[in-house]
C-alpha positions in Angstrom: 94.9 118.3 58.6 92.9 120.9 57.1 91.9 122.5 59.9 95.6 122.6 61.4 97.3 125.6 58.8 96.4 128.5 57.8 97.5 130.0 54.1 96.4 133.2 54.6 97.9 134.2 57.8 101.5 132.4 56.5 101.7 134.1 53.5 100.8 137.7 55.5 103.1 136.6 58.1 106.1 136.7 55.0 104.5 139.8 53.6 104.9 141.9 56.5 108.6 141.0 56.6 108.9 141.9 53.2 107.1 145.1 53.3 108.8 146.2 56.8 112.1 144.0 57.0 112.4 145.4 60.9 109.7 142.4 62.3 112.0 139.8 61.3 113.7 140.2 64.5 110.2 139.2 66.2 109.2 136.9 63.8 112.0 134.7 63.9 112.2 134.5 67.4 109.2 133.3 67.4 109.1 131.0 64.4 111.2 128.1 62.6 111.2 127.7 59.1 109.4 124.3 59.7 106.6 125.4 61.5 105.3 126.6 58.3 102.7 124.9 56.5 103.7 125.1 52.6 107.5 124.0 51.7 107.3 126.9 49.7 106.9 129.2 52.3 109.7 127.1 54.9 111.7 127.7 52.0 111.5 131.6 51.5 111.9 132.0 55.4 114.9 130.0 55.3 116.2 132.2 52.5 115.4 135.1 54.7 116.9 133.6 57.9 120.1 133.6 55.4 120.0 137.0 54.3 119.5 138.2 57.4 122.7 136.4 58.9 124.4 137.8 56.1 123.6 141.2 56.9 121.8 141.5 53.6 118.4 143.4 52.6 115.2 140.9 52.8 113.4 141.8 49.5 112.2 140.6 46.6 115.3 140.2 44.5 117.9 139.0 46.9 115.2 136.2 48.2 115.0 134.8 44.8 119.0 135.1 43.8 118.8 132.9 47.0 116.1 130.5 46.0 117.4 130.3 42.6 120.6 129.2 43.4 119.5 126.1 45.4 116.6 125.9 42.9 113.7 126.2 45.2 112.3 129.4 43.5 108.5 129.3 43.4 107.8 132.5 41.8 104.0 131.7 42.4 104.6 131.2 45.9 106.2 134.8 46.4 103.7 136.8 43.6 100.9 135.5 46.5 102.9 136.8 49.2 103.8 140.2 47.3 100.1 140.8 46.9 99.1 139.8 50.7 98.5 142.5 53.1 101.0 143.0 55.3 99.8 142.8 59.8 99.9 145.6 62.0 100.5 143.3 64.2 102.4 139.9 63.6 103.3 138.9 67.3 99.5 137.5 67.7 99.7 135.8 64.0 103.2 134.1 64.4 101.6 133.0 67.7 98.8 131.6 65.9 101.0 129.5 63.1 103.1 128.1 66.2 100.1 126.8 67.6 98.7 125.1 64.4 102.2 123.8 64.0 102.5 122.6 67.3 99.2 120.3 66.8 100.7 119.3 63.5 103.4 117.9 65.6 101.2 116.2 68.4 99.0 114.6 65.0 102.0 113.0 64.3 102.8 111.9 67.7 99.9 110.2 68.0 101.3 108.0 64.9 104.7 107.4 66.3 102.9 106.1 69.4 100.8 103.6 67.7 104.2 102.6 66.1 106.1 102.1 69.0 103.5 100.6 70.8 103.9 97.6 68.3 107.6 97.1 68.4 107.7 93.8 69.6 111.4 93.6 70.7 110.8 97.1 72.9 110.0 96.7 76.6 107.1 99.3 77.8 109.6 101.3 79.7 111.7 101.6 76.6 108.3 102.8 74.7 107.4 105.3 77.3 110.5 107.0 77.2 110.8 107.2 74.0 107.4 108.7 74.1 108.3 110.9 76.5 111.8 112.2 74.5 109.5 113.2 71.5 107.1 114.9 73.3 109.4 116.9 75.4 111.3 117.7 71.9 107.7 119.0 70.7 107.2 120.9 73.6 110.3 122.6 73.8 110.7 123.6 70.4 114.0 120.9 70.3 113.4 119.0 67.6 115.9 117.1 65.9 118.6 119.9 63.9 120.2 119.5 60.7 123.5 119.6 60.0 125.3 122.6 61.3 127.6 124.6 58.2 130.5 126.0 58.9 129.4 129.8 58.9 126.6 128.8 61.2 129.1 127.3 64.4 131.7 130.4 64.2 128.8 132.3 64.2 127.1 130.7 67.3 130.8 130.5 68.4 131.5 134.4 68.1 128.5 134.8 70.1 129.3 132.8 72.9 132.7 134.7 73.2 130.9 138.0 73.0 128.5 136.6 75.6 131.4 135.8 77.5 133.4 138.8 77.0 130.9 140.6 78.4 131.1 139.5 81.9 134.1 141.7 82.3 137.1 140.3 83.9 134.8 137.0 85.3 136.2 134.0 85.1 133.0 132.1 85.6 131.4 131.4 82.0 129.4 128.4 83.1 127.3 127.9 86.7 129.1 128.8 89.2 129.7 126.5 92.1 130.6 129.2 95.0 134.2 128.6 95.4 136.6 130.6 94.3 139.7 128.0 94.0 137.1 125.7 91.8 135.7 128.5 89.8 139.3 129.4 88.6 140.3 125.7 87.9 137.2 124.9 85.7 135.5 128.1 84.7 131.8 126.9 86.2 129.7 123.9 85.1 129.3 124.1 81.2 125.7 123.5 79.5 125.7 119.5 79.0 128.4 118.8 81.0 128.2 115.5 83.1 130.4 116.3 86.6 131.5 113.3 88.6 132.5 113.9 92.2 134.0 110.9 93.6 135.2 109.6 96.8 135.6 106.6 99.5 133.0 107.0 102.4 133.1 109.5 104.8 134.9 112.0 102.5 131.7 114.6 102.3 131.3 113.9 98.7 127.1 114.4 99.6 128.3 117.8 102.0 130.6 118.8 99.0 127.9 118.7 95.7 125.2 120.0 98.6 127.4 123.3 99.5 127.5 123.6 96.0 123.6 123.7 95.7 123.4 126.3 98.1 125.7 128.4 96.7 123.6 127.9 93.0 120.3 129.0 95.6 121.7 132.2 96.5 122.0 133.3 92.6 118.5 132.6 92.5 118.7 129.8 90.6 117.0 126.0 90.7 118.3 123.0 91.8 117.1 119.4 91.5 118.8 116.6 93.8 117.9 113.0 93.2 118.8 111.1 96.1 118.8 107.5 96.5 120.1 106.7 99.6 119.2 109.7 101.9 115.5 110.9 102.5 115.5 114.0 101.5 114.5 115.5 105.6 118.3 114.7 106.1 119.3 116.4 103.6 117.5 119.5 104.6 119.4 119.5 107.7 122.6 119.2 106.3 122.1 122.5 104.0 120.7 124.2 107.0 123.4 123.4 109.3 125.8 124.6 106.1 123.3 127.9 105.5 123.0 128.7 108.6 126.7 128.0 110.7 124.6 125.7 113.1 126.3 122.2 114.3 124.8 120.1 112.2 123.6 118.0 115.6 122.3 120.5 117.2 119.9 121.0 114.2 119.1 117.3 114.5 118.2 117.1 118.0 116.8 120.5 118.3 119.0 121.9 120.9 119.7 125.5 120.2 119.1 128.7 122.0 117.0 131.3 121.1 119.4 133.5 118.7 120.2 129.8 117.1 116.6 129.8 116.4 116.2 132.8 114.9 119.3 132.0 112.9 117.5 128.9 111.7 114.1 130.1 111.0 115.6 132.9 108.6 117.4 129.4 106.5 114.1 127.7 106.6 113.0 131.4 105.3 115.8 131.0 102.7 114.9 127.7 101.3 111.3 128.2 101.3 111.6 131.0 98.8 114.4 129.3 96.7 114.1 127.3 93.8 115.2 123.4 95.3 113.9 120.3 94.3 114.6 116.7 95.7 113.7 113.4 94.5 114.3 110.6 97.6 112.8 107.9 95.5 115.4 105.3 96.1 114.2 103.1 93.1 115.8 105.3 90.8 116.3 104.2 87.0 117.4 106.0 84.0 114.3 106.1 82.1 112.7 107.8 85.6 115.4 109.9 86.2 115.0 111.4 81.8 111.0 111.3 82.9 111.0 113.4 86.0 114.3 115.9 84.7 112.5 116.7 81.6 108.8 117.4 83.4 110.4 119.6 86.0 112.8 121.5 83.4 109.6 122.0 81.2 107.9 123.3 84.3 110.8 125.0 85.6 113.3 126.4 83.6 115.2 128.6 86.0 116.3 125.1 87.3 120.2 124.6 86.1 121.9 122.0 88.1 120.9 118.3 88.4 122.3 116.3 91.5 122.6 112.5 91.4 123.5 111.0 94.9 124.9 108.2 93.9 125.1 106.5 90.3 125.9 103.1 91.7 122.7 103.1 93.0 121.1 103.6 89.8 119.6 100.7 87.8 119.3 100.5 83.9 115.9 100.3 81.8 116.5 96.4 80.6 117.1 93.6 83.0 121.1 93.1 82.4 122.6 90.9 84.5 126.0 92.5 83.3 126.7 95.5 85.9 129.1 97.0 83.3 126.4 97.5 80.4 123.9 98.7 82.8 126.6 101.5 83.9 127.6 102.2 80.7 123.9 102.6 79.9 123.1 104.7 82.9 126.3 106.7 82.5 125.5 107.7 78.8 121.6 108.4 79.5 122.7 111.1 81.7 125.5 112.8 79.6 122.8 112.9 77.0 119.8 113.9 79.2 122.5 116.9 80.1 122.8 117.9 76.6 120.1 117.7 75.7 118.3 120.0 78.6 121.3 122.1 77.7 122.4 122.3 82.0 125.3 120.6 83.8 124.3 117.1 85.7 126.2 116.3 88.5 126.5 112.6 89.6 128.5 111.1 92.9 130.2 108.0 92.8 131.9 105.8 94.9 135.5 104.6 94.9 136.9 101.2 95.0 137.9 99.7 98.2 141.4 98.8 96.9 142.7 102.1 97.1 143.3 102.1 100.9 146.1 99.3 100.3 148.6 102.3 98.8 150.6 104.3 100.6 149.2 107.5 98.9 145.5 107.3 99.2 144.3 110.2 96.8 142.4 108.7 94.3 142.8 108.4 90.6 140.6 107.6 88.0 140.9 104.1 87.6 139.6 103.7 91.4 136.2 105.0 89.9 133.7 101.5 90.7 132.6 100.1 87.0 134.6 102.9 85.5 135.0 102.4 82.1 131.9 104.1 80.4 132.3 107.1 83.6 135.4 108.0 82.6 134.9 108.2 78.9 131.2 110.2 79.4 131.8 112.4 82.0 133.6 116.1 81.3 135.1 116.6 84.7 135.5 114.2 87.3 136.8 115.1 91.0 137.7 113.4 93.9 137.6 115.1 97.2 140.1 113.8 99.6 140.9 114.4 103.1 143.9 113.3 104.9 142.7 113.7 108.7 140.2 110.7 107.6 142.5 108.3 107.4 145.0 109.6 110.1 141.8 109.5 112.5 141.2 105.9 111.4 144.8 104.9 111.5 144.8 106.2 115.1 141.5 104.1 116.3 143.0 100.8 114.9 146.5 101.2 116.8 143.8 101.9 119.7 142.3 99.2 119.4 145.5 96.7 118.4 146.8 98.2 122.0 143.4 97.0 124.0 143.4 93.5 122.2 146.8 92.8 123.4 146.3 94.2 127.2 148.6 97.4 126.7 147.8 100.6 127.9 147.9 103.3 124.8 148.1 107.0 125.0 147.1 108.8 121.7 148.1 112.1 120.5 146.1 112.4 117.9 143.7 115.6 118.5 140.5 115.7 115.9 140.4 119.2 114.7 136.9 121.5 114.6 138.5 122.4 110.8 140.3 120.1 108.5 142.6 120.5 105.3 140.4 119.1 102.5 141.5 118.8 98.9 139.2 118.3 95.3 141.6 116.4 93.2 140.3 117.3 89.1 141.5 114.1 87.8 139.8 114.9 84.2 138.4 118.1 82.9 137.3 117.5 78.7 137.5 121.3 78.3 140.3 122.6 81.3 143.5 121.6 83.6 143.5 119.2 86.3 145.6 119.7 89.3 143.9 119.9 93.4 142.2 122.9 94.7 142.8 123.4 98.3 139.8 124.1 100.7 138.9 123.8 104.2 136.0 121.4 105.8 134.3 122.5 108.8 132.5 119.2 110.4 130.4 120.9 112.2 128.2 122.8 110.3 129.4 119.5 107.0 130.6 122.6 105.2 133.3 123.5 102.3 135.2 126.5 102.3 137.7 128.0 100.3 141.1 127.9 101.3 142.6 130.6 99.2 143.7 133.7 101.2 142.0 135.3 98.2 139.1 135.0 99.5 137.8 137.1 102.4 134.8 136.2 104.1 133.1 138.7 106.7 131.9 136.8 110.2 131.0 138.0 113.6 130.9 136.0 116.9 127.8 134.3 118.1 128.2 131.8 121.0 130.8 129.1 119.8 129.7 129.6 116.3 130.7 131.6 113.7 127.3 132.8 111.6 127.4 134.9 108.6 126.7 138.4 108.8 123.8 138.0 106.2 121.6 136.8 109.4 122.8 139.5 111.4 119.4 140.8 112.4 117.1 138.1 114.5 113.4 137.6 113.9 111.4 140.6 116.3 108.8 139.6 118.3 110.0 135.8 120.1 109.8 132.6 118.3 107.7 131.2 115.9 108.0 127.5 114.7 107.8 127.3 111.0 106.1 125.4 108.6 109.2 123.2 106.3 
């Protein structure tokens, strides 16, 4: 590895700090202790990472006080740094010594592959993404951390308070979901956190997590959905319709006037510019789903919610015939893939059948299907319930009882444009649980807040209430264009 460090430009790189203590600031965002070549020289940074969290001078004597005490003092080492000459400019040399250390890394990959390539008892999936973990790690500056001290977390921990303090009087410290009743419940999606929304079919669990996404989209930030179950053209349609406060069916059959139109073209406009992702492969496994996350994170940081529609239809890496492991395995590979890319993952689930026996229908947590490891992984878990559901379905079986035995039946029961809707937060690791009241609107499969707090500005527009953010129609007739 000869070729892969440079002596010179290290021990420059340290003089310059020493000489003008003001570049730490750049070097060390730049830099990690490890990425230098000579222990010697990982060690006096490290000592100067310290001082400088203490709010001490970097120099000579309080670097080897430092050194001394842990007895790493190279006095050779730091005579040839004292006598270096310090850079005019150390952004393009700090540059230089990531580089070098980020081939040093690869070098080593290259190793590690050869080793895991020969694991006997490791299925080729299992080798690729392990593969694929280290070299994600290398390329994100991640690698594995040492043990945190105690001044080190209040430290971090200070920050984040001060980070949060800062946002005034908000009460959104995490991603924020775009409703106001579920912002104030959970504070946003935290970095790392695994979200379960849960519900039996027909609930708008898919409507629910995709309202969310559009909300995330209008903050300018990404959004990756991995669904398994619808293609990912239906999906579309369902955040237009949401976007755009057009029934959902008319988008699907294309019958809208000319003001709809224009409506619509200025959401296609929307989501063209906006950061969204989706993944329709229906085929999905773990090991993809750590593959494809990672690559597009890599490529796309600004991305900062993961949807998974639905985790039942995920499959494990191994070939377990025992459903329960291979949740348990899927369930923990994506509360560590959410740590790890440091962003909330959200995953739906389904709901067991039995539930619809009680009297009281709103789920709990032990109707979660296979939910042993779900429960103990995930950091919040929701259900979303609405009563007008079962009352409709209710109302088509005593229908139907009534035509089977030759009676004539009248109903009452009028199906409403708007229905009461409640998400039930059944588990929150860092938060209370209780129900947040909102409204759905079926037509345009859309959540809204329910909290007279909130005021949201409309105007009329045929039978359909469109927001006043597509107040002004495209000029000039209509255009079809390109999704």
């Amino acid at each position: 590895m000869d070729n892969l460090h440079n002596i010179n430009i290290e021990k420059s790189v340290l003089s310059s700090i020493l000489f003008e203590p003001s570049v730490f600031d750049t070097v060390q965002s730049a830099l990690k202790a490890d990425q230098f070549y000579l222990p010697a020289h990982q060690n006096i940074f490290k000592a100067m990472e310290e001082l400088y969290g203490d709010d001490m001078p970097i120099d000579e004597e309080f670097i080897k006080k430092r050194l001394k005490i842990k007895n790493k003092f190279d006095e050779n080492a730091l005579l040839e740094i004292l006598a270096a000459n310090p850079l005019s400019n150390t952004a393009a040399y700090t540059q230089e010594l990531k580089e070098l250390a980020l081939k040093r890394e690869l070098i080593r990959l290259t190793t590690e592959i050869k080793k895991v390539t020969m694991e006997e008892d490791m299925t080729s999936d299992e080798a690729i993404d392990q593969i694929q973990q280290k070299l994600y790690k290398i390329t994100t500056d991640s690698n594995s951390k040492d043990f945190k001290d105690a001044p080190t977390v209040t430290k971090e921990t200070l920050e984040r308070i001060n980070e949060n303090k800062a946002r005034g009087n908000s009460m959104v410290i995490g991603v924020d979901t775009g409703f106001y009743g579920l912002n104030k419940k959970t504070s946003g999606f935290g970095r790392g956190d695994m979200i379960i929304v849960a519900a039996r079919p027909a609930m708008g669990k898919t409507a629910f997590v995709l309202n969310i996404a559009n909300n995330i989209l209008k903050h300018n930030q990404g959004v990756a959905i991995f669904s398994l179950e619808m293609p990912a053209e239906q999906l579309m349609m369902r955040m237009m319709a949401a976007h755009s406060s057009i029934p959902l069916q008319n988008i699907r059959v294309g019958d809208m006037d000319d003001n709809q139109w224009n409506t619509l073209f200025k959401s296609v406009e929307f989501f063209n510019q906006s950061k969204l992702f989706v993944d329709d492969d229906g085929m999905l496994t773990i090991g993809k789903l750590r593959s494809k996350l990672r690559e597009l994170k890599s490529k796309h940081p600004e991305v900062n919610l993961a949807i998974i529609d639905y985790i039942q239809l995920m499959s494990g890496q191994g070939n377990s015939k025992d459903r329960q492991l291979e949740v348990s395995e899927i369930s923990r590979g994506i509360k560590m893939l959410a740590r790890e890319l440091e962003m909330p993952i959200i995953a739906l689930s389904q709901l067991n059948r039995g539930l619809e026996s009680r009297s009281d229908k709103r789920p709990m947590l032990s109707d979660i299907r296979e939910s042993g490891a779900i429960e103990q992984d995930a950091d919040i878990i929701m259900f979303i319930y609405r009563d007008a559901v079962y009352k409709e379905k209710e109302e088509r079986e005593r229908e139907k009882k009534a035509k089977d035995d030759g009676k004539e039946y009248k109903s009452t029961f009028v199906a409403q444009e708007e229905e009461d809707a409640e998400i039930i937060i059944g588990k929150q690791r860092n938060g209370p649980i209780g129900t947040v009241k909102m409204v759905f609107q079926k037509r345009f499969t859309r959540f809204v807040d329910a909290s007279s707090e909130v005021e949201v500005t409309h105007y009329e527009h045929q039978d359909t209430k469109i927001p006043v953010e597509f107040e002004s129609p495209i000029p000039g007739g209509i255009d079809m264009p390109t999704i």
